[in-house]
C-alpha positions in Angstrom: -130.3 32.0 66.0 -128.2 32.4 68.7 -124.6 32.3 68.5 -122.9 29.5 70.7 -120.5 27.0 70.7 -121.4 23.3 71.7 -119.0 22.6 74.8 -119.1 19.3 73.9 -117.2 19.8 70.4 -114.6 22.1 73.1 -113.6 19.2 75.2 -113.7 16.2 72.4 -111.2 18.0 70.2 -108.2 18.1 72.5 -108.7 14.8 72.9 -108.9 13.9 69.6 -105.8 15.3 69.0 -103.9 13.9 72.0 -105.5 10.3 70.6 -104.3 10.8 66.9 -100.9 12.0 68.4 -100.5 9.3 70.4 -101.5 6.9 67.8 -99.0 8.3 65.3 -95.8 8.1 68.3 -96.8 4.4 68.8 -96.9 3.6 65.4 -93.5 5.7 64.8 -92.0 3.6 67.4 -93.2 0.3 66.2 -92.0 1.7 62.6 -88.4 2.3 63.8 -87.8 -1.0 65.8 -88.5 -2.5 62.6 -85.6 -0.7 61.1 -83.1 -1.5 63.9 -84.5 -5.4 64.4 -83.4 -5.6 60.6 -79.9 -3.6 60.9 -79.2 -5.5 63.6 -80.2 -9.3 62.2 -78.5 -8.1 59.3 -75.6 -7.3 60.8 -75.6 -10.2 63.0 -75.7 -12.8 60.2 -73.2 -11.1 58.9 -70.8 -11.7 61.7 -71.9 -15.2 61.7 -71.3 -16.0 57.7 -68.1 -14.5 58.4 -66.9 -16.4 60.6 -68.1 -19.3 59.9 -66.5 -19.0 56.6 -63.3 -18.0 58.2 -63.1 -20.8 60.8 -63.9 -23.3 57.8 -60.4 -22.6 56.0 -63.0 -21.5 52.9 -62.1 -18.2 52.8 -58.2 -18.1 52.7 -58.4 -20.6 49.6 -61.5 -18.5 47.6 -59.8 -15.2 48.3 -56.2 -16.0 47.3 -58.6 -17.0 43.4 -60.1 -15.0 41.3 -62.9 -15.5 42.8 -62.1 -13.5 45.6 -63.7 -10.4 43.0 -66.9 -11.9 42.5 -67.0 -12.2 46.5 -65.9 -8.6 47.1 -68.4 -6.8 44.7 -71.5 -9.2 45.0 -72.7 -7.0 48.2 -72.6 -3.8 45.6 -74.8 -5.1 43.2 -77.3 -6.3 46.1 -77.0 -2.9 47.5 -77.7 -1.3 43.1 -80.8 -3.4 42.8 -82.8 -2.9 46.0 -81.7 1.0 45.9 -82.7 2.1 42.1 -85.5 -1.3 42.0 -87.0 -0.7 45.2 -90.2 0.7 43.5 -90.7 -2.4 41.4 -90.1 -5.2 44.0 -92.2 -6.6 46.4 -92.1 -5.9 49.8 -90.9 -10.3 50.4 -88.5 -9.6 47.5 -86.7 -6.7 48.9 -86.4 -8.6 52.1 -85.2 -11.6 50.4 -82.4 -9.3 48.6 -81.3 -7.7 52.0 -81.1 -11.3 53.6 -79.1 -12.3 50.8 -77.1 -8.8 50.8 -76.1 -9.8 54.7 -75.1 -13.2 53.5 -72.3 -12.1 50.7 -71.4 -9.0 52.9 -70.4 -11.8 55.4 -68.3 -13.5 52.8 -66.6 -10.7 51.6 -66.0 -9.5 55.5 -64.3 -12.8 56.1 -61.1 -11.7 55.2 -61.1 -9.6 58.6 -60.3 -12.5 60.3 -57.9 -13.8 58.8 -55.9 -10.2 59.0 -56.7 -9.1 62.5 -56.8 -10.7 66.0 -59.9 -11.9 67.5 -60.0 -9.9 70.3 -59.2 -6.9 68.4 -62.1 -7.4 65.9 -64.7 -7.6 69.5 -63.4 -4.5 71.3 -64.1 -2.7 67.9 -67.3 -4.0 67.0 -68.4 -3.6 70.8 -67.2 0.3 70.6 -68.8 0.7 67.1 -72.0 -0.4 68.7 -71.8 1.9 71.2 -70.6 4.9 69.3 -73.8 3.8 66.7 -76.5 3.3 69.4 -75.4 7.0 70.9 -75.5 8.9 67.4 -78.2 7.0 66.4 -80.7 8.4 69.3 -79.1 11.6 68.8 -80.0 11.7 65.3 -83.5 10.4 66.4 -84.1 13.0 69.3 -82.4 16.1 68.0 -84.7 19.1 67.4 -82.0 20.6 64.5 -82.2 19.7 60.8 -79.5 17.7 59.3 -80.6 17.8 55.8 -78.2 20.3 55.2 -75.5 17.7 56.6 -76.6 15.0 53.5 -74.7 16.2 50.7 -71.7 17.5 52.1 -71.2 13.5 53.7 -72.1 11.9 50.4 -69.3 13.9 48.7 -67.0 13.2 51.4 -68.0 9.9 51.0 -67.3 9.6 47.2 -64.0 11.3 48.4 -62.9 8.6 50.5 -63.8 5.7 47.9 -61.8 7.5 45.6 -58.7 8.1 48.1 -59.3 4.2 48.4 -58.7 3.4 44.9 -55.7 5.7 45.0 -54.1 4.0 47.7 -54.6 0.3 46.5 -51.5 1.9 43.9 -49.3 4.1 46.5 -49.5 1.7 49.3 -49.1 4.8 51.6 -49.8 3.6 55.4 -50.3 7.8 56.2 -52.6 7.9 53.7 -54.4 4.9 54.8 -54.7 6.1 58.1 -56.2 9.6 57.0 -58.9 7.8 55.2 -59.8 5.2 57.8 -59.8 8.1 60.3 -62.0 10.8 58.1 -63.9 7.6 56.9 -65.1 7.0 60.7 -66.2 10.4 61.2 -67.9 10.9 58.2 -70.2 7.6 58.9 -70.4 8.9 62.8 -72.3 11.9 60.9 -74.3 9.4 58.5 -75.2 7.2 61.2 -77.2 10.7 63.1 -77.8 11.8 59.4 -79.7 8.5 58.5 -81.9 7.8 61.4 -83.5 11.4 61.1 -83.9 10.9 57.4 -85.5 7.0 58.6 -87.4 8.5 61.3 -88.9 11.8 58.8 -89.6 9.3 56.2 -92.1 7.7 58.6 -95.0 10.5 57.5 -94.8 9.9 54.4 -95.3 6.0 53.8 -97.6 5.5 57.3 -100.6 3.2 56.3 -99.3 2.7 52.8 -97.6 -0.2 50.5 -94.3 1.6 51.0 -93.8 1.0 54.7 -92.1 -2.0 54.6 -90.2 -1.3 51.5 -89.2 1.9 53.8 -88.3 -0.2 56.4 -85.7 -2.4 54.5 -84.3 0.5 53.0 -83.9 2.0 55.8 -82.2 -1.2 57.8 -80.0 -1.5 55.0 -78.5 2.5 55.2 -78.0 1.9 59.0 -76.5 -1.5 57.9 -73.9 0.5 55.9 -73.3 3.1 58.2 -72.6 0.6 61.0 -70.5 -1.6 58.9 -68.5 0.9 57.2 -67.8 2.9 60.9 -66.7 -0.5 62.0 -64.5 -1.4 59.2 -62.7 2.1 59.1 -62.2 1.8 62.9 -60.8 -1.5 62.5 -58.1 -0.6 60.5 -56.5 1.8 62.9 -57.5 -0.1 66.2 -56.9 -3.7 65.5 -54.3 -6.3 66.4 -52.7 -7.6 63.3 -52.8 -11.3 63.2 
């Protein structure tokens, strides 16, 4: 028999590739405007609850009660189920949770209002978003591996939640600023840090049930990242009232 190679089988095959390749971008693209239409909405309807519950006179009376606890960890336990129940819950469910996360988040945030200047809480929200939209593509188009980044940020941030504690007893205004300061950069890494993890998980859960549980989970870690950046930059940009 003789030995050839059907030319037909030599031209089809780049193709084929070039088709699958471009099917797997567009559906990578469509995967991770998901993510940042849910971040953002998220974030948004925070801002709103926020101040609408700020405008209202609501929050200065709940947060000077007890109450004002209940408020302040209900966005931790939203963030507990969804990340150790994400598994178990449906797709609807999980975005049910992170609607409702974003509604409690906005409660508990109220208090910003009342503590800084309106103008002051805009020019940092507006140069959080654009310090989040440039590490975030950076963090999407970067060629180098930040795995290696992960841990050493999480332990920073476990640091910084334990500096926090500390200082709710010392008071210390030097101390506060060290940690809003180190707490800024260490999101600015988690924010790059994130979106590759987001963007790498994308593989993995493609054409499964898991997509859209990966795309809640993955709004919601961009959520935090953006939210804790702002909050941190906040404290040592903004106007007191």
């Amino acid at each position: 028999m003789a030995n050839w190679t059907d030319p037909r089988a030599t031209v089809s095959a780049p193709s084929s590739v070039g088709t699958r390749q471009a099917t797997y971008d567009a559906g990578l693209r469509s995967y991770m405007l998901s993510v940042y239409n849910y971040m953002a909405s998220g974030v948004l309807l925070t801002g709103i609850v926020a101040l609408a519950f700020a405008s209202s006179g609501l929050a200065q009376q709940v947060l000077a009660t007890p109450l004002r606890w209940l408020i302040m960890l209900a966005p931790l336990a939203f963030v507990m189920v969804l990340s150790f129940g994400i598994n178990r819950l449906k797709t609807s469910t999980a975005q049910a949770l992170f609607w409702a996360f974003a509604v409690v988040m906005g409660l508990s945030m109220s208090s910003i209002f009342l503590v800084f200047t309106g103008t002051s809480i805009a020019q940092t929200f507006f140069a959080t978003a654009a310090a989040f939209a440039g590490l975030s593509l950076w963090g999407y188009t970067t060629k180098k591996d930040l795995s290696g980044f992960g841990t050493f940020l999480i332990m920073g941030v476990v640091g910084i939640l334990v500096a926090v504690i500390i200082n709710i007893f010392l008071q210390s205004s030097a101390l506060g600023f060290a940690i809003s300061v180190i707490g800024v950069l260490l999101f600015a890494g988690l924010t790059a840090y994130d979106t590759q993890r987001i963007k790498s998980m994308y593989a993995y859960v493609a054409g499964t049930d898991m997509m859209g549980k990966t795309v809640i989970m993955g709004a919601l870690s961009l959520y935090l990242d953006f939210v804790n950046m702002f909050t941190f930059l906040l404290n040592f940009m903004g106007s007191r009232e």
